[in-house]
N, CA, C and O atoms as CSV, one atom per row, in Angstrom:
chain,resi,resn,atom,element,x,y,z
A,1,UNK,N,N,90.916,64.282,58.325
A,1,UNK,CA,C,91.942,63.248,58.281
A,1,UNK,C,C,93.042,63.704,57.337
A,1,UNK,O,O,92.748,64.113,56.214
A,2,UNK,N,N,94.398,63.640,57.794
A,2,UNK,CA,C,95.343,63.945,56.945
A,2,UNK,C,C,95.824,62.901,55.879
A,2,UNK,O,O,95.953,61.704,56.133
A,3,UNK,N,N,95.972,63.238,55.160
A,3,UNK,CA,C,96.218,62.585,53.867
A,3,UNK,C,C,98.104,62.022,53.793
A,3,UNK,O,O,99.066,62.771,53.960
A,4,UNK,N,N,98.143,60.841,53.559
A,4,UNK,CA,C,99.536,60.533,53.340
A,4,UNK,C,C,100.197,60.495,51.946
A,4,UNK,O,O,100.165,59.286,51.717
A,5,UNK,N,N,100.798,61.096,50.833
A,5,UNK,CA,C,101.757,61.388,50.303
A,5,UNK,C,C,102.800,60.182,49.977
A,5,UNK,O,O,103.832,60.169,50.648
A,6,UNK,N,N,102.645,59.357,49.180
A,6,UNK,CA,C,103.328,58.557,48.736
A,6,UNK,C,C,104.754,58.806,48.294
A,6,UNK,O,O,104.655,59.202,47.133
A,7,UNK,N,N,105.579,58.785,48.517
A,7,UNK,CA,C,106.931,59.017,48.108
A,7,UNK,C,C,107.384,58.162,46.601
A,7,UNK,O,O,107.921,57.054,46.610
A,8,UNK,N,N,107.121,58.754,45.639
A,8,UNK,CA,C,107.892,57.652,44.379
A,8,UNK,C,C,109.208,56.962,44.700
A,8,UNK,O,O,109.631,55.991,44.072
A,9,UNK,N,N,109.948,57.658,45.939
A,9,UNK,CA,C,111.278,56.487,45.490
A,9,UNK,C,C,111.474,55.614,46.525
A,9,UNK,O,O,112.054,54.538,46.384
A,10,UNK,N,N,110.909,56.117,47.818
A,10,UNK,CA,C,110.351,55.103,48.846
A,10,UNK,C,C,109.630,54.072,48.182
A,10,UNK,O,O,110.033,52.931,47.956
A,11,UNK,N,N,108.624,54.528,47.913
A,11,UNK,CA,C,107.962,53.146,47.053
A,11,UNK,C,C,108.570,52.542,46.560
A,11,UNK,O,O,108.519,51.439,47.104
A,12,UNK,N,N,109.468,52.539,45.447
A,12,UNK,CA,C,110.096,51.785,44.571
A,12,UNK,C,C,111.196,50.908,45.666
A,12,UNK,O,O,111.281,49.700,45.444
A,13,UNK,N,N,111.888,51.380,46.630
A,13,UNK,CA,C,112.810,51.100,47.339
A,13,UNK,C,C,111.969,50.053,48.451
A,13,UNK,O,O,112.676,49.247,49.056
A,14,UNK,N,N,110.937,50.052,48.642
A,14,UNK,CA,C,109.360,49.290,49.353
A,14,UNK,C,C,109.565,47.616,48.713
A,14,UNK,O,O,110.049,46.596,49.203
A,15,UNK,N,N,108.878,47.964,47.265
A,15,UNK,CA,C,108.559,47.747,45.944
A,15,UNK,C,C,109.736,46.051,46.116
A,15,UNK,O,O,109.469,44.872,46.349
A,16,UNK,N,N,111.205,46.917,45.809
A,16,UNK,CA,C,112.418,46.097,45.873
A,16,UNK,C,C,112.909,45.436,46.889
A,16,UNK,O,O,113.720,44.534,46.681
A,17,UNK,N,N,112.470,45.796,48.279
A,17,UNK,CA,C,112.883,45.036,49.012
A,17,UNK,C,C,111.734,43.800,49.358
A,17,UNK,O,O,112.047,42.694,49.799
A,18,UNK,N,N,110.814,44.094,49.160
A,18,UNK,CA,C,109.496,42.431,49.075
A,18,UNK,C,C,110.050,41.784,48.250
A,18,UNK,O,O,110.177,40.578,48.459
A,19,UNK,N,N,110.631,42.444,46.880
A,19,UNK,CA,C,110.866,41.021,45.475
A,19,UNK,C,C,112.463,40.346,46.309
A,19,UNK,O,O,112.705,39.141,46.380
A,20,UNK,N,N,113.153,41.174,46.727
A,20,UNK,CA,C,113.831,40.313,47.435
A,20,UNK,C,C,113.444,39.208,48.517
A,20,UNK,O,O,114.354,38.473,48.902
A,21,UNK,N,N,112.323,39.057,48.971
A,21,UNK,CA,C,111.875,37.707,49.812
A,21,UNK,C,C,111.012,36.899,48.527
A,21,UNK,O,O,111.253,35.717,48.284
A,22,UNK,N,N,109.998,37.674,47.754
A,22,UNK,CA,C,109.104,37.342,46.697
A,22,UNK,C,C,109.110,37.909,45.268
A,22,UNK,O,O,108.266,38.636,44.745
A,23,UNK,N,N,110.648,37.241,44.570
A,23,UNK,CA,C,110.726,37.486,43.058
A,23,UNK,C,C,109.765,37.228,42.323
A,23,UNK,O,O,109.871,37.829,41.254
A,24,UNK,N,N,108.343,36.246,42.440
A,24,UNK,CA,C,107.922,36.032,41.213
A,24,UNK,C,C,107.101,37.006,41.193
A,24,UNK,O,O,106.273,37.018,40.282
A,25,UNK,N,N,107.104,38.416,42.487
A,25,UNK,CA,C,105.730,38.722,42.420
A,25,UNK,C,C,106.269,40.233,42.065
A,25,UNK,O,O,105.266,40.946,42.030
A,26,UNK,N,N,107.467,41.028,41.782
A,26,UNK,CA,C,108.069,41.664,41.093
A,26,UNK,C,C,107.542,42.237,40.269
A,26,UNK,O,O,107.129,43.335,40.644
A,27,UNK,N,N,107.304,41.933,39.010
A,27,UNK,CA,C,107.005,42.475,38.041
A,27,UNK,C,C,105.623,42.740,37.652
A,27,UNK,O,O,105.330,43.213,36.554
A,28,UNK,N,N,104.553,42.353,38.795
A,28,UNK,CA,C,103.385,42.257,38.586
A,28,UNK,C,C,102.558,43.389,39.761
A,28,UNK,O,O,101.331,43.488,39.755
A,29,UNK,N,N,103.559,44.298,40.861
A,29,UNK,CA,C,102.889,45.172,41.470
A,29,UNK,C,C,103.553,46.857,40.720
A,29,UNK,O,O,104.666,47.151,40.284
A,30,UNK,N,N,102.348,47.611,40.845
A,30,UNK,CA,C,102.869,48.670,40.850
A,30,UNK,C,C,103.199,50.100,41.417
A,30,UNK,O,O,103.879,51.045,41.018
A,31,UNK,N,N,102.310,49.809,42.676
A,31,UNK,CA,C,103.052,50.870,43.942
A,31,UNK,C,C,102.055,50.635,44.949
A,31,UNK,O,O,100.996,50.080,44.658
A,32,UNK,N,N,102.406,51.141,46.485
A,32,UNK,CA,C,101.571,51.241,47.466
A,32,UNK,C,C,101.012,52.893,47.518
A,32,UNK,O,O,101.299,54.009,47.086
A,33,UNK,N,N,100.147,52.282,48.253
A,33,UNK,CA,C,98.937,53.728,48.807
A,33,UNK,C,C,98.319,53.289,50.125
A,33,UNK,O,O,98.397,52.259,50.795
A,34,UNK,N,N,97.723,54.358,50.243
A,34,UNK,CA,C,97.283,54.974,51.593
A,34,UNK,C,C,95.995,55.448,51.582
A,34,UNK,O,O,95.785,56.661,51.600
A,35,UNK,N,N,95.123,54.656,51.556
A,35,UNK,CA,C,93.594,55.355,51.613
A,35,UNK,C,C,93.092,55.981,52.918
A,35,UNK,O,O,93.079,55.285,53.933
A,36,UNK,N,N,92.730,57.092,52.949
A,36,UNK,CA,C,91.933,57.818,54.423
A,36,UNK,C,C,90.919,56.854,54.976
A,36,UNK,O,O,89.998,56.554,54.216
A,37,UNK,N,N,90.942,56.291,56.245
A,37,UNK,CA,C,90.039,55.939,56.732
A,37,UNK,C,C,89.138,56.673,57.530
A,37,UNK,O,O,89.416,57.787,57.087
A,38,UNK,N,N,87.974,56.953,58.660
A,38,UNK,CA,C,87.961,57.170,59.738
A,38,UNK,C,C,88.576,57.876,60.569
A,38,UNK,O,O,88.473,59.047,60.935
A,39,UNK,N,N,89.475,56.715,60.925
A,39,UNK,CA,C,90.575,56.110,61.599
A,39,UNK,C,C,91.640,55.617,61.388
A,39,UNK,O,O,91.792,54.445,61.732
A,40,UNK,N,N,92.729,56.325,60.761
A,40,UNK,CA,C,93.815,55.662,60.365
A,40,UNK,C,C,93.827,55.700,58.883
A,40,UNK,O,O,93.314,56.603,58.222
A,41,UNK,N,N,94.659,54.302,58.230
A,41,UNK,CA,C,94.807,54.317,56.476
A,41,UNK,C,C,94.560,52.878,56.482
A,41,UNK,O,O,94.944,52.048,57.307
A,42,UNK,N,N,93.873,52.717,55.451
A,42,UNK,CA,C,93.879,51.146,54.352
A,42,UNK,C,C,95.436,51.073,53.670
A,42,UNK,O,O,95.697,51.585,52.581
A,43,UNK,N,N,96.068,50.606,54.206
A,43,UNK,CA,C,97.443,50.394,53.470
A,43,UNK,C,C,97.214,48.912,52.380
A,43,UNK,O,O,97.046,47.742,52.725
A,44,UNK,N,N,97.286,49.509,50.980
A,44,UNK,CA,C,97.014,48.362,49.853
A,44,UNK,C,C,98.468,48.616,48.997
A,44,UNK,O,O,99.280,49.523,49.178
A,45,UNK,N,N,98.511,47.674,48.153
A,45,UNK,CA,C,99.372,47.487,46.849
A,45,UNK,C,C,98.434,47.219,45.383
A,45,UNK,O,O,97.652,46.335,45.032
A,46,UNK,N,N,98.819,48.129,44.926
A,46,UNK,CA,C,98.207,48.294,43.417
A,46,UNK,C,C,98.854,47.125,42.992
A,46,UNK,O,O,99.873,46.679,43.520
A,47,UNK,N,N,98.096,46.486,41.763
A,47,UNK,CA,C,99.213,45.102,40.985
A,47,UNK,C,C,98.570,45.779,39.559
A,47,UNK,O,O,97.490,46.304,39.290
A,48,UNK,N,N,99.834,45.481,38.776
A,48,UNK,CA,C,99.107,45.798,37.487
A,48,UNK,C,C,98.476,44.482,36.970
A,48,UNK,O,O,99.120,43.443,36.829
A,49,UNK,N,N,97.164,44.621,36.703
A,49,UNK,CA,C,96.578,44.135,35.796
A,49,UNK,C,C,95.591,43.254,37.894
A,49,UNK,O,O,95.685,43.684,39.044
A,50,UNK,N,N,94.707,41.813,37.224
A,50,UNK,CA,C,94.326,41.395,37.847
A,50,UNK,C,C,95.295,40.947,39.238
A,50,UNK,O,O,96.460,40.766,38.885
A,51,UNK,N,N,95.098,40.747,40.599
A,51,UNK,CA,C,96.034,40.624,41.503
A,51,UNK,C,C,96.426,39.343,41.506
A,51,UNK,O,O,95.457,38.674,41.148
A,52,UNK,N,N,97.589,38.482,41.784
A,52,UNK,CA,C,98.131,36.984,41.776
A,52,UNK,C,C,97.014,36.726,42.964
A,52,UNK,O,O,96.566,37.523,43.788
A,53,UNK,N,N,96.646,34.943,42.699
A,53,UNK,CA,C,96.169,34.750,44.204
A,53,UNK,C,C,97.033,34.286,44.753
A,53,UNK,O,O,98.194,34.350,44.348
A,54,UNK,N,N,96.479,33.409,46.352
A,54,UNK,CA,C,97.542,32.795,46.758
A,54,UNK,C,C,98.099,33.535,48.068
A,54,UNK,O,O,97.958,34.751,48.197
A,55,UNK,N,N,98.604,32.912,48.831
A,55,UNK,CA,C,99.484,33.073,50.462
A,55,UNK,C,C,100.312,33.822,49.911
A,55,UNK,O,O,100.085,35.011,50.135
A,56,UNK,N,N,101.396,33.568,49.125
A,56,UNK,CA,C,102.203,34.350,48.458
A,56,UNK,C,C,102.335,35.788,48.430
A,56,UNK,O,O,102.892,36.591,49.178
A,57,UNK,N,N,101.612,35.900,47.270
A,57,UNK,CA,C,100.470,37.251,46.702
A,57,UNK,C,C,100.734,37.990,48.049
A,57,UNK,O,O,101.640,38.822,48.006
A,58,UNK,N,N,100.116,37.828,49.192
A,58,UNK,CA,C,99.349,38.422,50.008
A,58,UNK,C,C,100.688,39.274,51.284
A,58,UNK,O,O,100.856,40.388,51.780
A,59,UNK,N,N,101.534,37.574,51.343
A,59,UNK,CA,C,103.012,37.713,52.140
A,59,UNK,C,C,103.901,38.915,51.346
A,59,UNK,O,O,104.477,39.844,51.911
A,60,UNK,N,N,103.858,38.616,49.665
A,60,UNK,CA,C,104.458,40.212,49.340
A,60,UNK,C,C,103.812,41.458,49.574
A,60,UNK,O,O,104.533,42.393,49.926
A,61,UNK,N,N,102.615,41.644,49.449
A,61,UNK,CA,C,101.872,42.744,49.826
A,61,UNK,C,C,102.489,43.449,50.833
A,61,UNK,O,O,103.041,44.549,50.870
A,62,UNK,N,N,102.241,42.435,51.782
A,62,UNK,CA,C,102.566,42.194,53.290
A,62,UNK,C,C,103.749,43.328,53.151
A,62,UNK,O,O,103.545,44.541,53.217
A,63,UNK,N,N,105.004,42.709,52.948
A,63,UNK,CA,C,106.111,43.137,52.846
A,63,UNK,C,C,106.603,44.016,52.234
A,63,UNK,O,O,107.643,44.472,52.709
A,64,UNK,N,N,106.091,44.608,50.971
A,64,UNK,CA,C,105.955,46.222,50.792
A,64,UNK,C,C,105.227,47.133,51.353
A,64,UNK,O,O,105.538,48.318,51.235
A,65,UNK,N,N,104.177,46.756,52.033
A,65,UNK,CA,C,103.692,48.214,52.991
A,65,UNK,C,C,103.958,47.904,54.592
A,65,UNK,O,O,103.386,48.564,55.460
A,66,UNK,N,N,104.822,46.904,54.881
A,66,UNK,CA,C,105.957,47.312,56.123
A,66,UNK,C,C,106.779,47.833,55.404
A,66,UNK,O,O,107.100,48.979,55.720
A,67,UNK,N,N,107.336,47.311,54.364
A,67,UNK,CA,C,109.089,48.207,54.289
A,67,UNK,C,C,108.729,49.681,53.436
A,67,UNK,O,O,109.563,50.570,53.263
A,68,UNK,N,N,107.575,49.721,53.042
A,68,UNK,CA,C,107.341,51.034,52.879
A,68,UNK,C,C,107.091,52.345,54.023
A,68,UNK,O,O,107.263,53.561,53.944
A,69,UNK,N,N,106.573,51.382,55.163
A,69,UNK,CA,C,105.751,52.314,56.474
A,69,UNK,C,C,107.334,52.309,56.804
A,69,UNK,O,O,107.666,53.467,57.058
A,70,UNK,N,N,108.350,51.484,56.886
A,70,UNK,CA,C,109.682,51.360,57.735
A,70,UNK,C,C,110.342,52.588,57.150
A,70,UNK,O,O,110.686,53.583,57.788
A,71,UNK,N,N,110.485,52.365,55.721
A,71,UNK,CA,C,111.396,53.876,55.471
A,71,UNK,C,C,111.179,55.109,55.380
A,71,UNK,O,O,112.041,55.987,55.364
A,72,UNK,N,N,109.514,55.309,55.286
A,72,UNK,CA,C,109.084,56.312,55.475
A,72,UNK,C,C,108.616,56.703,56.902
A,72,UNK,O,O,107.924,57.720,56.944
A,73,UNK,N,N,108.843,56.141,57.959
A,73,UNK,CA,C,109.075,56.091,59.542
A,73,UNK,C,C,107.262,56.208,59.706
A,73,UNK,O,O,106.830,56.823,60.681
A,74,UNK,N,N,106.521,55.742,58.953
A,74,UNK,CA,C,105.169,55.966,59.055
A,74,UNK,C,C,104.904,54.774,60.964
A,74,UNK,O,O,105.305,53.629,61.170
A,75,UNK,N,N,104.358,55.423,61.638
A,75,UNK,CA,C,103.771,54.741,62.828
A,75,UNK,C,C,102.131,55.059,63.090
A,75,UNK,O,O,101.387,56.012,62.856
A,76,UNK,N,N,102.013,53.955,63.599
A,76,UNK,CA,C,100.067,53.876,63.361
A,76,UNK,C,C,99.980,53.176,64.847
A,76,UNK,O,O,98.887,52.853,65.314
């Protein structure tokens, strides 16, 4: 399985465009990754410290590893 390569400024550019739908959740993630599956990748978001709960929480997640897969043209 090939391994995916996180881009530091993609990420960050990921990162910034979720706090633009979900500011409070900003300052509390600190990058996406790509775990090898099988089959494919576990696409997660690191948070520093314990993760927020909540619909929220989950909708930003959400929205940094699309706009991360978007600029890095990742297709699955």
């Amino acid at each position: 399985m090939q391994s995916i390569e996180i881009d530091p400024e993609l990420n960050r550019l990921a990162l910034a465009e979720a706090a633009k739908l979900y500011p409070e959740f900003a300052d509390q993630a600190s990058h996406v990754i790509a775990r090898p599956l099988a089959q494919g990748f576990a696409w997660q978001l690191v948070w520093k410290g314990a993760p927020p709960a909540g619909q929220q929480a989950w909708e930003f997640q959400n929205a940094a590893i699309r706009a991360y897969k978007n600029l890095a043209g990742v297709r699955e």
